[in-house]
C-alpha positions in Angstrom: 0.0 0.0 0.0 1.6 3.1 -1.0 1.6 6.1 0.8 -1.0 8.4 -1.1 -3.5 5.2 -0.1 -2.7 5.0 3.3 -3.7 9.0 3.4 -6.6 8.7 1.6 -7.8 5.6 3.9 -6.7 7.3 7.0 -8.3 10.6 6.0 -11.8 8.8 5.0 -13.7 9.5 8.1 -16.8 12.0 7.4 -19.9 10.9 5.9 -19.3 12.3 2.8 -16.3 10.7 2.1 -17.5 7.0 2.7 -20.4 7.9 1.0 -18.9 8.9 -2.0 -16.9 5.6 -2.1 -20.1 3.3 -1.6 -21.3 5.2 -4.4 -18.4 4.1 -6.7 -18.3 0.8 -5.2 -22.0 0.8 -6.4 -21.2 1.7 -9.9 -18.7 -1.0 -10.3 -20.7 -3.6 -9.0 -23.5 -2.7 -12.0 -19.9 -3.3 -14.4 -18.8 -6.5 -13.0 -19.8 -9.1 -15.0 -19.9 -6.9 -17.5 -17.6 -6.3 -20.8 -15.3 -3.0 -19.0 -13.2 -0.6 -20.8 -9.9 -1.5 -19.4 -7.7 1.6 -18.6 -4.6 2.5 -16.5 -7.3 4.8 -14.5 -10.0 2.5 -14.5 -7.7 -0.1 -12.8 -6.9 2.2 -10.2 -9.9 3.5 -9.7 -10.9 -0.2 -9.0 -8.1 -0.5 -6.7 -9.0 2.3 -4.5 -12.2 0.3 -4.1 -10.9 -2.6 -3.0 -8.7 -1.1 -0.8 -11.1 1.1 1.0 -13.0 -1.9 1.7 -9.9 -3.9 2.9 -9.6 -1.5 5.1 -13.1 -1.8 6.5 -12.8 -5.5 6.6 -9.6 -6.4 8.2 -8.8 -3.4 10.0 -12.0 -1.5 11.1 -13.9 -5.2 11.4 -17.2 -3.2 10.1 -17.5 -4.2 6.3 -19.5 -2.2 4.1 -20.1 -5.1 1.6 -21.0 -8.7 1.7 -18.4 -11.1 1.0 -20.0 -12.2 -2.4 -20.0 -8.4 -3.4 -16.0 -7.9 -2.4 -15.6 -11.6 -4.1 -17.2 -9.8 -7.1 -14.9 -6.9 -7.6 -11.4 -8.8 -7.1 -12.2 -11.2 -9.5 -13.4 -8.3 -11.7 -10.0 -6.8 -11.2 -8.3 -10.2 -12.1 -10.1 -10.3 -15.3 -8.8 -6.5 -16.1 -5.3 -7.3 -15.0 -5.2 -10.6 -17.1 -6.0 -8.9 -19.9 -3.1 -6.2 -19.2 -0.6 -7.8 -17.5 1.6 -4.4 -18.3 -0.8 -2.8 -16.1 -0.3 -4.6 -12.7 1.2 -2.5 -10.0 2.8 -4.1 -6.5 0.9 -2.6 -4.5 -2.6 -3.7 -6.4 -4.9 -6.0 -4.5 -4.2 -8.6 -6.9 -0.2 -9.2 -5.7 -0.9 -9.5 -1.9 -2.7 -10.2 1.1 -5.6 -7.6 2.5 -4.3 -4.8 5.1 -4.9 -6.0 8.4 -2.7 -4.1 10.9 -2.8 -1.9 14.3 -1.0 0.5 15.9 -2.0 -0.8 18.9 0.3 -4.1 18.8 3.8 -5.1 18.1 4.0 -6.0 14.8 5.7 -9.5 13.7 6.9 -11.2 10.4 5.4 -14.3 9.7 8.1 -17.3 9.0 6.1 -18.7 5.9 4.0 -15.8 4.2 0.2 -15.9 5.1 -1.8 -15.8 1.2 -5.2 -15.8 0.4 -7.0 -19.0 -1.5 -7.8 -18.7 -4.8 -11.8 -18.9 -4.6 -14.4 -21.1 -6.8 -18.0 -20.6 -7.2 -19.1 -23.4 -9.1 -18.1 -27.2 -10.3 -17.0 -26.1 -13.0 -14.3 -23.8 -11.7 -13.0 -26.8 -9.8 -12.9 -28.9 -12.9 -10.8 -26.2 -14.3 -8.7 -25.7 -11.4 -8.2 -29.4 -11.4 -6.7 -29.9 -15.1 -4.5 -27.1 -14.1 -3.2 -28.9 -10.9 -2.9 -32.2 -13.7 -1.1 -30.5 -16.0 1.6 -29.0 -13.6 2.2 -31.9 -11.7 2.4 -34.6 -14.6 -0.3 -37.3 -13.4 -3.8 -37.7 -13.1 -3.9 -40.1 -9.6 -4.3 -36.9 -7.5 -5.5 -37.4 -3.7 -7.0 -34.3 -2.9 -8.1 -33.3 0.9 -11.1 -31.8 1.6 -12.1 -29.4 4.8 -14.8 -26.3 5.8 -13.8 -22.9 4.9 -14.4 -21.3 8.6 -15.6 -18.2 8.6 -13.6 -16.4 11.3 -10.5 -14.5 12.2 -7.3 -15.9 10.7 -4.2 -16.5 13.2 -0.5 -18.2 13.3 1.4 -19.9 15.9 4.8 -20.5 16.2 5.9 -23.3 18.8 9.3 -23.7 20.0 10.8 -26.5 22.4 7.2 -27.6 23.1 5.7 -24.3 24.2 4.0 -21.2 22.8 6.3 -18.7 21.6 4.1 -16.7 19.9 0.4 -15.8 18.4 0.2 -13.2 15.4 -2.9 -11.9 13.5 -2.9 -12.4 9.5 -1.8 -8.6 9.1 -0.4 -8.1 5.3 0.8 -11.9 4.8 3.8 -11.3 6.1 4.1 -9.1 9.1 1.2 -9.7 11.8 0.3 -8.1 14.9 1.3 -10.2 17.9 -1.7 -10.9 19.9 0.1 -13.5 22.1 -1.6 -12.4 25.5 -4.9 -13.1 23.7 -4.0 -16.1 22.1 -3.4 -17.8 25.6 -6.6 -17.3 26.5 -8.5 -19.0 23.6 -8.8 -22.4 25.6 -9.3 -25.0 22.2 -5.4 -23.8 22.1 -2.6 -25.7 24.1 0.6 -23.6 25.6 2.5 -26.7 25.3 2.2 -29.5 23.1 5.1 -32.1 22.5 6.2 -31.7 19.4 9.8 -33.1 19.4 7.9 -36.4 19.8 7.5 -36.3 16.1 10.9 -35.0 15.5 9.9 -31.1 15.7 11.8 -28.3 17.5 10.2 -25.5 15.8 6.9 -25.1 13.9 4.7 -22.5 12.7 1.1 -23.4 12.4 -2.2 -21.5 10.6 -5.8 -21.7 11.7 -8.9 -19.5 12.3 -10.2 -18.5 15.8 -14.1 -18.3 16.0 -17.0 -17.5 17.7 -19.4 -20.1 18.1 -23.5 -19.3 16.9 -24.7 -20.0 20.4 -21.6 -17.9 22.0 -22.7 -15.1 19.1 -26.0 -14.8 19.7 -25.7 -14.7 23.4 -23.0 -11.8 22.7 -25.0 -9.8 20.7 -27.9 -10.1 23.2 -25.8 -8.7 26.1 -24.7 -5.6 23.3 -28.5 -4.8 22.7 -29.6 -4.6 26.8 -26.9 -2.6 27.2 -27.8 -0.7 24.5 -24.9 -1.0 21.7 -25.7 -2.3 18.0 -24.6 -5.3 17.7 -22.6 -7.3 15.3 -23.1 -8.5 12.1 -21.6 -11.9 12.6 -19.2 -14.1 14.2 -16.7 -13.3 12.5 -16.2 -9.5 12.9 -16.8 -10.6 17.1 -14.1 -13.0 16.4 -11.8 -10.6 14.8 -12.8 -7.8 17.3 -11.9 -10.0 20.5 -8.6 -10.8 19.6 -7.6 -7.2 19.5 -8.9 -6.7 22.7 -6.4 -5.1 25.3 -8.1 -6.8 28.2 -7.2 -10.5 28.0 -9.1 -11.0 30.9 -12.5 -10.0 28.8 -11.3 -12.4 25.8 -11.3 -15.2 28.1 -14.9 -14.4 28.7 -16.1 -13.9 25.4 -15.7 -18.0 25.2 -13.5 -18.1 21.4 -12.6 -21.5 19.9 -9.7 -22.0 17.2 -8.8 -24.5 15.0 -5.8 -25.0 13.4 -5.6 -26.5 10.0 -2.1 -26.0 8.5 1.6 -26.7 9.2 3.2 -23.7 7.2 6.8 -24.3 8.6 8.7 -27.1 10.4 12.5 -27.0 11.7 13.6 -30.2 12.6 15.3 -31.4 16.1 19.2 -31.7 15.0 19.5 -35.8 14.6 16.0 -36.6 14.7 13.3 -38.8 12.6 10.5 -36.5 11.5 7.0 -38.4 11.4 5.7 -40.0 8.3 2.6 -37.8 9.4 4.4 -34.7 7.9 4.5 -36.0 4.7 0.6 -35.5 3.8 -1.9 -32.8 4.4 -4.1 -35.5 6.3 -1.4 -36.2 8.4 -0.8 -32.7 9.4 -4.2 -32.1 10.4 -4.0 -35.7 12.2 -0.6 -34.9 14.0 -1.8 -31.6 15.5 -5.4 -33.6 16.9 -3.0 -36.4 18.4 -1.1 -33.0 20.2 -4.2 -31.9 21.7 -5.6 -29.1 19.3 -8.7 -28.6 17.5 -7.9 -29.4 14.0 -10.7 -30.7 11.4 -10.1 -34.1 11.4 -13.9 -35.2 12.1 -14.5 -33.2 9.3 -11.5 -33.8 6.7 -12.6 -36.0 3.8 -9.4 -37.7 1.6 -11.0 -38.3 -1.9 -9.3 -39.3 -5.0 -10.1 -36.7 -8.4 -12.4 -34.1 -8.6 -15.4 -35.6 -8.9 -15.8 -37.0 -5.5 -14.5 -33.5 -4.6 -17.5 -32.5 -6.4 -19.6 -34.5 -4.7 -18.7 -34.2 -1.2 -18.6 -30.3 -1.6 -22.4 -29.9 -2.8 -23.7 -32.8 0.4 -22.0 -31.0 2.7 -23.6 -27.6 1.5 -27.0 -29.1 2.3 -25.8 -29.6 5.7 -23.8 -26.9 6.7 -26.3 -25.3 9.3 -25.9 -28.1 11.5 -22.4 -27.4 12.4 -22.4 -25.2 15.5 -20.2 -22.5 14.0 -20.4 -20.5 11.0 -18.5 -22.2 7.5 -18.6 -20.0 4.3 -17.5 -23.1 2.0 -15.4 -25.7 1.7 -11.2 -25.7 1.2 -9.6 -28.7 -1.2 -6.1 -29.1 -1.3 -3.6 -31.6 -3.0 -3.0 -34.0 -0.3 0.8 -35.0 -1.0 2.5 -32.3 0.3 6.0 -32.9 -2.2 3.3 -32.3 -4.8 2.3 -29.4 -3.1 5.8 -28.0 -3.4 6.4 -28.9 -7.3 3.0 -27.2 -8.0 4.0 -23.8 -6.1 2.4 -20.6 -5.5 1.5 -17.1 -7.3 2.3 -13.9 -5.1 -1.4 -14.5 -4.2 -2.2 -17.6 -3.9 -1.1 -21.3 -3.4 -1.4 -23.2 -6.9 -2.3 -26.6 -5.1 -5.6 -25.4 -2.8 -8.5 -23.7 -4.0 -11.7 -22.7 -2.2 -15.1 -23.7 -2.7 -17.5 -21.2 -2.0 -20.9 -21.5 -0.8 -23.8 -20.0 -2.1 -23.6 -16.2 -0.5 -25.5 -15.8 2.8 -25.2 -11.8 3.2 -25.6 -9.2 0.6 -26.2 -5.5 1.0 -29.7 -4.2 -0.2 -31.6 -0.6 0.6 -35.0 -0.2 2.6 -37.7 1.5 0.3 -40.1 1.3 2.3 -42.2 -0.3 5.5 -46.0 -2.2 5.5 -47.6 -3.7 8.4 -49.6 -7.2 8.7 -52.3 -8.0 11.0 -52.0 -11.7 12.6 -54.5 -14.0 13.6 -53.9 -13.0 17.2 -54.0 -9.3 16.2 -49.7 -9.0 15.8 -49.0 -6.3 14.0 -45.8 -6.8 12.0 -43.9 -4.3 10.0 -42.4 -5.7 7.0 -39.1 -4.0 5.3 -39.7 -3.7 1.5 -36.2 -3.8 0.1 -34.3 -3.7 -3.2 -34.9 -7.1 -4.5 -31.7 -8.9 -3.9 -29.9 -12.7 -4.1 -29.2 -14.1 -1.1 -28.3 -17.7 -0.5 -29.9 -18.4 -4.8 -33.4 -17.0 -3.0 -34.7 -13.5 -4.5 -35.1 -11.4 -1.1 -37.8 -8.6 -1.7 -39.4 -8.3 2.1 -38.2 -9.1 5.1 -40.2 -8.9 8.8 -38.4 -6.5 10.8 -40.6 -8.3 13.9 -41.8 -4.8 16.3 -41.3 -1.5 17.0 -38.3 -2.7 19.4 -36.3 -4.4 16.9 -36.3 -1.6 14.4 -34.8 1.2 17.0 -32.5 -1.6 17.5 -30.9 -2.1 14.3 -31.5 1.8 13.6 -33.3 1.3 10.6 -34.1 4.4 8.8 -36.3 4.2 5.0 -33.7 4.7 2.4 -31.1 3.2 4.7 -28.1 0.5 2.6 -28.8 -2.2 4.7 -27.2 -5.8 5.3 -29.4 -8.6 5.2 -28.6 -12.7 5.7 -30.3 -15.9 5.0 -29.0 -19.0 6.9 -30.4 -21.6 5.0 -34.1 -22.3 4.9 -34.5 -19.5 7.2 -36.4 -16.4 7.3 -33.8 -13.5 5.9 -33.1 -11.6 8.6 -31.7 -7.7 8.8 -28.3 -7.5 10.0 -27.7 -4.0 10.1 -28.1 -0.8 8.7 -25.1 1.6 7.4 -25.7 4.8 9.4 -22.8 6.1 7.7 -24.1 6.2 4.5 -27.4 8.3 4.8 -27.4 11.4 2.9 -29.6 12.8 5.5 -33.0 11.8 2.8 -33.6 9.0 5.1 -37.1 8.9 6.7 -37.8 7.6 10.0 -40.2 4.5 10.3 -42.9 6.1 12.0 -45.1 2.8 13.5 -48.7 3.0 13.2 -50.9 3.7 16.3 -54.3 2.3 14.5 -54.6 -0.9 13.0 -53.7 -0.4 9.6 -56.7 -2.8 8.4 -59.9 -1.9 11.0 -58.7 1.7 12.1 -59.0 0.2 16.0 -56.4 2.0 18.2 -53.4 -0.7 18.6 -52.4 -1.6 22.1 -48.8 -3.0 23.7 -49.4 -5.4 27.1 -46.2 -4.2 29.4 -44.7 -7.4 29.3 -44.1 -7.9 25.4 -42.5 -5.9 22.6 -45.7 -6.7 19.8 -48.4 -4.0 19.6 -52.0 -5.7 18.9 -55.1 -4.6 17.3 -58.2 -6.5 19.7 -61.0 -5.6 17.6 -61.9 -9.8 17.1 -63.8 -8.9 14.2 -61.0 -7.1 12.4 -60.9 -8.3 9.0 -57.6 -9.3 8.7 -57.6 -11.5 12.1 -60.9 -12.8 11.1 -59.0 -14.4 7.9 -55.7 -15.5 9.0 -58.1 -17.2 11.9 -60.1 -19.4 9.5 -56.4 -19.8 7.5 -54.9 -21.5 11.0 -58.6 -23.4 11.5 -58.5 -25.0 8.5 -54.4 -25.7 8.0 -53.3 -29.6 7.9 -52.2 -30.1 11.8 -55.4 -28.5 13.0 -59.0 -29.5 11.4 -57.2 -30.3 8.0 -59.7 -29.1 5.6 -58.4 -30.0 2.1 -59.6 -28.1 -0.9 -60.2 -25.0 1.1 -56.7 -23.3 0.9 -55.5 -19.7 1.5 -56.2 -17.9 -1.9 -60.0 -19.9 -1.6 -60.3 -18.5 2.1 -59.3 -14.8 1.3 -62.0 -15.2 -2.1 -64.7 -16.7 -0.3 -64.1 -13.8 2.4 -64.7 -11.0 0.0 -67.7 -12.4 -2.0 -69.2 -12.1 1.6 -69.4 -16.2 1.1 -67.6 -17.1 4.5 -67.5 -14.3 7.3 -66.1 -16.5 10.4 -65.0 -20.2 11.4 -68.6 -21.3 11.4 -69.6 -19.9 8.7 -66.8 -22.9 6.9 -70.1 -25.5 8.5 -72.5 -23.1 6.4 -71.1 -22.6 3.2 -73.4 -22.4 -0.1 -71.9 -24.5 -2.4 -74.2 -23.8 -5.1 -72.9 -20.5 -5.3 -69.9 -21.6 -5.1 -70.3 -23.6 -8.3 -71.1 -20.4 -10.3 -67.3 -19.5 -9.9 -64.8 -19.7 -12.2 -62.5 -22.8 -11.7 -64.7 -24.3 -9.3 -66.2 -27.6 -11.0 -68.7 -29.8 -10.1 -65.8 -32.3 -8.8 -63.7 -29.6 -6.7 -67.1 -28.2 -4.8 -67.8 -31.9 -4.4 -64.3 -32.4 -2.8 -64.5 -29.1 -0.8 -67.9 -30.3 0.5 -66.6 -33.9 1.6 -63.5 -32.5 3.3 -65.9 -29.8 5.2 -67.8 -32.7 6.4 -64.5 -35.2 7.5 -63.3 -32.8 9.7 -66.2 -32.6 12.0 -65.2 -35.8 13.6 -61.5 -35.1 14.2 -60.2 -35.6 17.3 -60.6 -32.7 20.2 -56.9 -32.2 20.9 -57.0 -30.7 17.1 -60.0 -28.7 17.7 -58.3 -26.7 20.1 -55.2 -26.2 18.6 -57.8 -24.8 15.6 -59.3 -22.2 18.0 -55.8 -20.7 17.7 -55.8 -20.0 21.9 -52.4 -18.0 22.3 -49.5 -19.8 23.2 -51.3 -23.2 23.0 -49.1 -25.1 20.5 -50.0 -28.8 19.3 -48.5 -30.3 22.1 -50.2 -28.1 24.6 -53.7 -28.8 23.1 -52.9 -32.8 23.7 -52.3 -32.3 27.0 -55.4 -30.5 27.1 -57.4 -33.1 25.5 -56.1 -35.8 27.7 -57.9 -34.0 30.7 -61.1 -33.1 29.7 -64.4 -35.1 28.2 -65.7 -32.1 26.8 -64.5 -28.3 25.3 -66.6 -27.0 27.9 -65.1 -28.1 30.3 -61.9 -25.6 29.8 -64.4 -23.0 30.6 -64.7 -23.7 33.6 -61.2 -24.1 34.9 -59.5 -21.7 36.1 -55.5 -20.7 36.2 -54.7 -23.1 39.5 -56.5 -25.7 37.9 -54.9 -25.6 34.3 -51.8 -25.1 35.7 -52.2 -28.8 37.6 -51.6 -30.3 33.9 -48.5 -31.2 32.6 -46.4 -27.8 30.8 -49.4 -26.1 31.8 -47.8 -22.2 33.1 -48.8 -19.0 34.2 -49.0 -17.8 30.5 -51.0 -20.4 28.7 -52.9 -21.0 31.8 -54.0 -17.1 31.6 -54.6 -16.8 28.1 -56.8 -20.2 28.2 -59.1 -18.6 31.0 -58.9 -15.3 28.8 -60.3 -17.3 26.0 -62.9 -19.0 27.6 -64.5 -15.2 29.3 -64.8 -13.3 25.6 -69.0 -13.7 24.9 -67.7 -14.2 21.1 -65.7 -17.1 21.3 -68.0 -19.0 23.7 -70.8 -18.3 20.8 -68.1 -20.0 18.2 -67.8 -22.9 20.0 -71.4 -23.6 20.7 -72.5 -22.4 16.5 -69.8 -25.1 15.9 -71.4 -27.6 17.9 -74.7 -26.9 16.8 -73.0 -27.6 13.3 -71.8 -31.2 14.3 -68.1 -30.8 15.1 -67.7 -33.1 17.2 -66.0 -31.4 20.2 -66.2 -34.5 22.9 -63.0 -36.7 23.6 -62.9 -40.0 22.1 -63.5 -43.0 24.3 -60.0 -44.4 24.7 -59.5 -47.7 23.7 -57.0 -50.2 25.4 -53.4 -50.1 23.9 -50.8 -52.2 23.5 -47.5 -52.0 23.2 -45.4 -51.7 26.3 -45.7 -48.0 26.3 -49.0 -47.3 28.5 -47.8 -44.8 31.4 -44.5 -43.6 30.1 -43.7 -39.9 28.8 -41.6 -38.8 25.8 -40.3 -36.1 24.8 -38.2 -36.1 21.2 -35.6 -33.1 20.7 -33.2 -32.9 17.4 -33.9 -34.0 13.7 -34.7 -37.5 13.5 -33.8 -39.3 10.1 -36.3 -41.9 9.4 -39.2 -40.1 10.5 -40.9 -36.9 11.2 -41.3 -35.8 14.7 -45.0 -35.8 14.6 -45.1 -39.1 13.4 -42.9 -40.3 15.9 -45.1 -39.2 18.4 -48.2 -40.9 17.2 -46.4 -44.1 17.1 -46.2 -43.5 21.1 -49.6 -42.2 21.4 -50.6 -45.2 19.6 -48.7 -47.7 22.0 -50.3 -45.9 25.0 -47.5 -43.6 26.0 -47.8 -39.9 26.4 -45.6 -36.7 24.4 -44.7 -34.2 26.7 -43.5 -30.3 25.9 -40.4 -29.7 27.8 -37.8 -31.5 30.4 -38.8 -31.8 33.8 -39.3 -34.8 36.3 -42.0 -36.3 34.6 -40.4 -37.3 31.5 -39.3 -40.8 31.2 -37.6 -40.7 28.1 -35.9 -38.1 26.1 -35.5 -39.3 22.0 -32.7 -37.2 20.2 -31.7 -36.6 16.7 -29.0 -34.7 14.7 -28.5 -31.4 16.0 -30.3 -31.8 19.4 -30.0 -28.8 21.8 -30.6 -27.3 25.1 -33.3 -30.2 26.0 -30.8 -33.3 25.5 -28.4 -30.8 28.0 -31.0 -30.3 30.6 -32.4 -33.7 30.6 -28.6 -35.2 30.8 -29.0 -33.3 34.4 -32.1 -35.5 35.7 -30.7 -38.9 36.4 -34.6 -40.6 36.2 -34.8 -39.6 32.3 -33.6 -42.2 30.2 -31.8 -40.5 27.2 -32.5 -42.7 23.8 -30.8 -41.9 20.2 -33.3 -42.4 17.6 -32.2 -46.0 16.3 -32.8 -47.2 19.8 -36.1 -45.5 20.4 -37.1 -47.7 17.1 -35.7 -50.9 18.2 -38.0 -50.1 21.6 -41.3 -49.4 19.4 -40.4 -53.0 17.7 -39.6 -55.1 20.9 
């Protein structure tokens, strides 16, 4: 980095300034991808770019840009410089490592430069990248090792005689700052670790330190009560902590680190070295057998790129089940003599290459705010945003959940903000850029009236969600039959969302009893509704009359009373009625039964309206009586279960009707009453607290079915 840079970096600090760069970092982002007019200027101009948001990224830890979106402009500035080798400067992007340093700390040189990975973004770039690695080293049998990319800070150690000598940040690739005094508090890391066992007196190792998702989460939460903005992820928390000059506060922000790579080795004088140091495999298996926390439980040794290929995209599908945060996947030539015949660029190492996952951030801007009404009168606000890709999912709208949450994350309309989709889940806002307004940003103003009735909204002390409790409020009245009708409640095929919200304003279907009521002949005269569909409507109507209570009152859609809350219900009572007339004490005498759900049960059962549903739905035919129960069989009369985790051969529900079936009983949460506790992949904080009960038998999944068959 030349000096002009460093001034133009260091001098960056008003609004206007950073503002002016997003804007050009904008504008390229629009070219990349595109055919540019490549141009001495132009490539500087890029440059500038990517070092400004180097800078953000390695040195201020509070990156304006996704990773995909940074990912995007180097590679665009690869293409240029490819073009025009003639062009390429030392001190572009392209020739080293990203800025990374402090003033704070000493600064040290790395034994073995510290380069970046060359990165991949689809099978066929590995296929490429692997005729390239064929072609240089003059075979095609090539053993290739495959690991997660983890997403956190990136560190190096340097062992000597056994012992810690010395902990060092990435910096530039070759000098680091020394954050030794941190380093020994990161307790995944040993201070001594017998290395002249296998022959080693010095040796300088690479890895990543992280932040766990549960450790994040918890961290964040602590920054919000206190009334900070938190962080965007674990990574920046990682990279934050370790420049922390209170090692006492890094010991308690719980980091982990493994280490993944043996960058430099000086034997003992007159010593065997280990056969282990002859293979990447072996590496990561000789720093495990030391007592670090290397990736051997998830190192894969594959031969050719097609298994790579393979293993890469499965372990995509799966990558939210690891308890930290993985960004893709690393493959690198196994042999490491081959490694050293295939060499490196000034950037990168020719024989590893990184396979990146589909991106999970990008940067977007808030145009605007709606609110919904819920079922239970919830009104959410809803971010309309620029429509972006996130994680191969178009993101257009996002719940921004309460009032609360949005003076939380500072959100302003017209604010750049950075949004994230961890797989399947809802995308979620990380944060807003507050200094990149232009001072045209509007303040979300939330709604005091119910944006669909007019009602005046109101906010019970104890939660953050402001309600509309006009019951008859249209848009309550229709996500209400919506819930009534859904597949784990009354199950009423044929009569979907898009039928419920057209039947609603042809003035067909007013309320849940009204579903008993409906006139099918008019419903005939509508377009796409044929003789057979009303005929299949009609039958399914009918069916669910006779379903079983537990899933009527799930139906009734009682706050806070889930599925398993409205079994346990069931199981206590002949009739409906008979909740009526309970009241708190006496609920709370059932099994998972609290102060809340007790409370809102009673609430229920004391509004005029719903008592007048529940006897028009009688009068109707639902049946709302419990079953007689019939004698069972199976071994598993009298015992309670509880199942936590993904199970693989089954969904959870029907895992629980098998033990409904055999007699026994499903239970919501832990407590003295269970009897057995059934886990699958990625079980949490139930399997902990029930490993704390000695009476609760704790099953994994295959034995649970070996149980239901004995």
């Amino acid at each position: 980095m030349n000096g002009k840079t460093v001034l133009l970096l260091s001098g960056m600090k008003s609004l206007s300034a950073v503002h002016e760069m997003q804007q050009e970092t904008n504008e390229w982002l629009k070219r990349t991808g595109q055919s540019v007019s490549v141009t001495p200027s132009a490539l500087e101009a890029l440059r500038r770019v990517l070092r400004f948001h180097e800078m953000r990224y390695y040195v201020q830890h509070d990156p304006l840009i996704s990773d995909a979106e940074y990912d995007q402009l180097f590679q665009c500035l690869i293409d240029m410089e490819t073009g025009h080798p003639e062009w390429i400067t030392p001190d572009s992007p392209s020739q080293r490592v990203g800025p990374g340093l402090v003033k704070d700390f000493p600064k040290v040189n790395h034994l073995v430069p510290m380069l970046s990975l060359q990165n991949s973004y689809s099978v066929e770039d590995l296929r490429d990248w692997d005729k390239r690695v064929r072609s240089l080293s003059g075979t095609n049998d090539i053993e290739y090792c495959i690991e997660p990319k983890f997403d956190g800070a990136s560190i190096s150690l340097i062992y000597s005689d056994d012992t810690l000598e010395r902990g060092a940040t990435r910096g530039d690739g070759s000098v680091g700052d020394d954050i030794t005094a941190n380093i020994k508090r990161i307790k995944t890391l040993p201070l001594q670790a017998v290395f002249s066992r296998y022959g080693i007196g010095q040796i300088e190792i690479r890895g990543e330190v992280l932040m766990s998702k549960s450790v994040f989460d918890r961290y964040n939460q602590s920054l919000i009560e206190s009334g900070q903005a938190p962080l965007a992820n674990p990574r920046n928390a990682a990279a934050g902590t370790l420049r922390i000059k209170d090692a006492a506060e890094v010991s308690r922000r719980q980091l982990e680190a493994f280490v993944y790579h043996i960058s430099f080795v000086q034997p003992v004088p007159g010593a065997e070295t280990s056969p282990l140091l002859l293979t990447h495999s072996g590496n990561v298996q000789l720093l495990w057998d030391l007592g670090f926390r290397s990736p051997v439980r998830e190192l894969k040794v594959v031969h050719g790129i097609e298994a790579v290929i393979a293993h890469v995209q499965d372990f995509e599908q799966h990558r939210d089940a690891l308890p930290y945060e993985i960004d893709g996947m690393v493959i690198k030539v196994n042999n490491l003599q081959m490694q050293e015949q295939l060499g490196m660029t000034s950037h990168h190492p020719r024989w590893a290459m990184a396979y990146k996952f589909k991106a999970r951030q990008a940067t977007s801007r808030l145009l605007d705010v709606t609110y919904q009404v819920g079922r239970t009168g919830a009104v959410t606000p809803v971010a309309k945003i620029q429509p972006v890709q996130v994680g191969g999912v178009t993101v257009s709208s996002i719940s921004i959940h309460n009032a609360d949450y949005i003076k939380e994350k500072d959100l302003k309309i017209g604010d750049t903000i950075l949004i994230e989709r961890s797989g399947d889940v809802i995308p979620q806002v990380v944060k807003s850029f507050a200094e990149l307004r232009t001072g045209d940003e509007k303040k979300i103003e939330f709604p005091t009236h119910c944006p669909e009735c007019g009602d005046a909204l109101y906010r019970p002390e104890d939660e953050a969600v402001w309600r509309c409790v006009n019951i008859n409020c249209k848009a309550q009245v229709v996500e209400r039959i919506i819930h009534f009708v859904g597949k784990d409640t009354m199950d009423i095929r044929h009569l979907g969302e898009s039928n419920i919200r057209k039947f609603y304003e042809l003035g067909l279907l007013k309320d849940i009893p009204g579903i008993y009521t409906l006139d099918y002949h008019a419903i005939r005269q509508l377009e796409g509704m044929g003789e057979k569909s009303v005929a299949k409507l009609q039958e399914a109507i009918e069916g669910s009359k006779t379903r079983p209570l537990y899933r009527i009152i799930y139906a009734l859609g009682i706050r806070y009373v889930g599925e398993t809350t409205a079994k346990t219900l069931a199981q206590q009572i002949r009739h409906l009625n008979d909740l009526a007339d309970m009241d708190e004490e006496q609920l709370m005498a059932f099994e998972d039964i609290g102060v809340k759900v007790a409370g809102s049960i009673v609430q229920f059962f004391r509004n005029p309206d719903n008592v007048q549903m529940i006897r028009e739905l009688e009068a109707l035919g639902v049946k709302l009586e419990q079953e007689e129960r019939k004698a069972v069989s199976g071994g598993l009369s009298g015992k309670t279960f509880l199942f936590t985790g993904t199970l693989s051969s089954m969904k959870r529900s029907e895992a629980e009707a098998l033990v409904e079936a055999r007699g026994g009983t499903v239970l919501g949460s832990v407590s003295n009453k269970l009897n057995y506790l059934i886990f699958g992949e990625d079980a949490g904080s139930k399997l902990e607290k029930a490993k704390k009960i000695p009476s609760i038998t704790i099953l994994p999944e295959n034995d649970f079915l070996k149980m239901l068959s004995s």
